[in-house]
N, C-alpha and C positions, 0 to 999 in steps of 0.2 A: 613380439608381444607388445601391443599396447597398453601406455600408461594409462589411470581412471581418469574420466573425465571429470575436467574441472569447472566447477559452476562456479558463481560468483552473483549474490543480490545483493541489488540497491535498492534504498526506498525507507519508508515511515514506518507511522504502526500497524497498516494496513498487511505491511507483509513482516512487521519486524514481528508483531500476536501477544496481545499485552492481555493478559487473563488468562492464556492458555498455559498451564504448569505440562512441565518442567521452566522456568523462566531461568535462562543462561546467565542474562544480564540482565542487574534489576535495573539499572543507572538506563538504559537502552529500552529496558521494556523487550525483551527479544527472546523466543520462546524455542524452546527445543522441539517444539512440537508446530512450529508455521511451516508454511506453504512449500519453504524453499528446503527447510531440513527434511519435510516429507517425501519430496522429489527429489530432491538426493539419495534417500534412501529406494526408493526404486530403480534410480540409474544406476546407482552405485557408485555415486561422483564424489569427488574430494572438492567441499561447502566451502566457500569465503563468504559468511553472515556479515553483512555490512552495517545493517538494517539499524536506525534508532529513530523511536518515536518522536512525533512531534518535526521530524527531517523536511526541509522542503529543496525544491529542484536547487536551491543556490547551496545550500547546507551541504547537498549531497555535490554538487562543481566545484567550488571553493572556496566558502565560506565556515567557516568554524562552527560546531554546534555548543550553547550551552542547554540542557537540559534543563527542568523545574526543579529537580535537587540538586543543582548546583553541577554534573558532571561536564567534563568538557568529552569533545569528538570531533576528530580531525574531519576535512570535508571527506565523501565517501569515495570519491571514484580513482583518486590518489592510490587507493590501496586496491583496485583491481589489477591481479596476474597479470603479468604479459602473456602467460600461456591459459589464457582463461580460455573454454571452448565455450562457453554458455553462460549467458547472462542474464539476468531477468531485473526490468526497471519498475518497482509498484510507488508512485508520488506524484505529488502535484496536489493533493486534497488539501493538505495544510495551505500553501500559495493562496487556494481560493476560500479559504476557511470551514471548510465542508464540514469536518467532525465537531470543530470548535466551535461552531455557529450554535450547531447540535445539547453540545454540554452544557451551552451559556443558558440556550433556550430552558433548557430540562432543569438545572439548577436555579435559573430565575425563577422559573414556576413554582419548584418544589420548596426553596427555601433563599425566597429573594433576598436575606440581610444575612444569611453563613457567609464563612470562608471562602468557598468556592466561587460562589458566582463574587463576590465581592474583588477575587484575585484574577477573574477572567473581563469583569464588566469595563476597565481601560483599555480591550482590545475591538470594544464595541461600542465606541462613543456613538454612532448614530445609529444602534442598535443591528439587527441582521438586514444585507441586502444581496440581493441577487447579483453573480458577478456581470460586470459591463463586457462587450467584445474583446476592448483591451485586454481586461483581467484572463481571459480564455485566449487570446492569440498568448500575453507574455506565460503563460499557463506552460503553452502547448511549445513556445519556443525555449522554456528551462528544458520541457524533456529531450525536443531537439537534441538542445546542446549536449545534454548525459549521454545520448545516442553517438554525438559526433567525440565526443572524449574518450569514452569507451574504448570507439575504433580505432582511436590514435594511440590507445595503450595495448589492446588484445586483439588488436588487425583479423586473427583466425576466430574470433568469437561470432557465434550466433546469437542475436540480440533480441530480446521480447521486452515489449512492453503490456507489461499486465497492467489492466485494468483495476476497477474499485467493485467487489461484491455489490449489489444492488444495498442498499439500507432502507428506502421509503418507495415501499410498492403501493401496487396501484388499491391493496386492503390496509393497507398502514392509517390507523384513525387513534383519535388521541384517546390514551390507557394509560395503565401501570406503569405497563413496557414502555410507552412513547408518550411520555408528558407531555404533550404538546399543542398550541392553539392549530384549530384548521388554518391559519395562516400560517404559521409558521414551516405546517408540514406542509404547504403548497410553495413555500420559498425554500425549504428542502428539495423538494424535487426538482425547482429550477437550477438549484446547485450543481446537484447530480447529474442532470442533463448538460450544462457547462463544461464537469470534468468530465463525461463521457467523451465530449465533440474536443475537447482538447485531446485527447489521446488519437482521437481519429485524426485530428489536425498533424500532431506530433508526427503519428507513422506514416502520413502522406509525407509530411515535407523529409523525416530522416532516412526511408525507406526500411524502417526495424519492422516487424513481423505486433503485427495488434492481436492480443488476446485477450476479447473481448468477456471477459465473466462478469462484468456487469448484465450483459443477454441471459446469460447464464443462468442469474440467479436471481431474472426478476419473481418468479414464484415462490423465492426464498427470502424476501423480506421481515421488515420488524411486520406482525401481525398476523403472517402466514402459517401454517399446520407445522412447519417444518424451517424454522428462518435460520440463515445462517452466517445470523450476528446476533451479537449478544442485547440483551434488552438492557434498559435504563439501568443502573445498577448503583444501589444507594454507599453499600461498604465503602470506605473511605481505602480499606487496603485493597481494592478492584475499583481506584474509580478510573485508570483510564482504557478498562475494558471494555466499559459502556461503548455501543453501536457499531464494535469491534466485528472482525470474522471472530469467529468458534471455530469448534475441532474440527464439527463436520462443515464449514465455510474451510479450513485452508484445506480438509481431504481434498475437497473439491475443485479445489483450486489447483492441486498439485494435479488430479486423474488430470482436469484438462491437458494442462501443458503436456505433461507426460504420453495423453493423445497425440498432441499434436506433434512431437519429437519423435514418437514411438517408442516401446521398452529398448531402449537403444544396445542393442549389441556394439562393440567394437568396431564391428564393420558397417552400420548407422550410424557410429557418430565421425567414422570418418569421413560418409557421403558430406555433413553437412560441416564439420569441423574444419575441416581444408588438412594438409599434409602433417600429421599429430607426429609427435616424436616418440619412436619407441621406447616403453618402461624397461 
């Protein structure tokens, strides 16, 4: 008999699901209900939740996280199993500023002299700009590296790198949902495009498996019949849900991968797991 497969995510808030209740950890932003507890509950795997918001590819290598309430968190991949079978990487947006750019935008609009934008506006002395090549190779070389660490700790692990849900589709126009100038939301999508070509970059060079749900879910944008992130969000006790996945953003996120692995029986995840030790 086979032991349950053991997963293991790393990553921001993108995968860690900051508005989605049940919330595990508030200090983390980390939801009982994200991508990776989803997909475990279909495999029926035993979860190592890594995940805190606001995480960028050094935080998650070796670099200390302090959180905006003050928590602290060790880097993330220190604490991956050696007998991890499956891994899932979702980061890199913070590195390039993608969500943050996003907040500063909407909160400057909304209410240029609050708190908010006032405690974000020193991360934007020359306002938003589109990342340079550099910012997208060192982008693409943090996830590398999570890929090459990884392997040096759980050698038998299957590695993915998940992508970012789409946020500013090609109907994304300035609203309620998305305060935002047409400028702004055309340097949005230059973002977006960046971190997509960084994750293409990443899995060329680390050879990890690209799960692209950015493809995925360009129909699912801010704006569309059916998006699947969350819109601008004024409450102060949800604000870093804003332009977040939703529930039905990580279901979706979970069917894929779980596509792509199969409903893994025992004898699936041994095809891809390598020699597992019996439970």
């Amino acid at each position: 008999m086979m032991s349950r497969l053991s997963y293991t995510v790393l990553g921001s808030s993108f995968a860690a699901g900051p508005g989605i209740d049940p919330i595990l950890d508030v200090h983390a932003q980390r939801s009982g209900r994200n991508y990776a507890n989803r997909l475990a509950r279909m495999l029926d795997a035993e979860l190592t939740d890594l995940t805190v918001a606001g995480a960028t590819t050094a935080t998650i290598l070796d670099q200390p996280q302090v959180t905006l309430l003050g928590a602290h968190f060790p880097p993330q991949v220190p604490g991956v199993p050696a007998t991890a079978d499956l891994v899932t990487v979702t980061a890199g947006g913070n590195d390039l500023r993608y969500l943050g750019s996003m907040m500063f935008a909407a909160w400057r609009r909304i209410a240029p002299h609050g708190p908010v934008t006032q405690m974000m506006a020193p991360d934007f002395p020359a306002g938003l700009a589109v990342p340079t090549s550099e910012d997208v190779d060192r982008t693409a070389a943090g996830l590398a590296e999570i890929v090459a660490r990884v392997r040096a700790r759980a050698p038998r692990a299957r590695i993915l790198l998940v992508d970012y849900l789409t946020v500013i589709g090609a109907g994304t126009a300035p609203g309620p949902d998305s305060p935002f100038e047409p400028a702004e939301i055309a340097t949005f999508r230059a973002v977006q495009a960046a971190l997509e070509a960084a994750y293409v970059m990443a899995a060329d060079r680390s050879g990890a498996e690209l799960v692209a749900v950015s493809g995925l879910s360009r129909d699912h944008a801010l704006g569309s019949a059916e998006p699947w992130v969350f819109p601008f969000i004024r409450d102060f006790a949800r604000l870093g849900a804003s332009f977040h996945p939703n529930a039905a953003g990580m279901e979706a996120v979970a069917a894929e991968i779980a596509g792509l692995i199969g409903r893994a029986t025992p004898e699936a995840h041994g095809r891809w797991a390598g020699d597992r030790r019996p439970g």
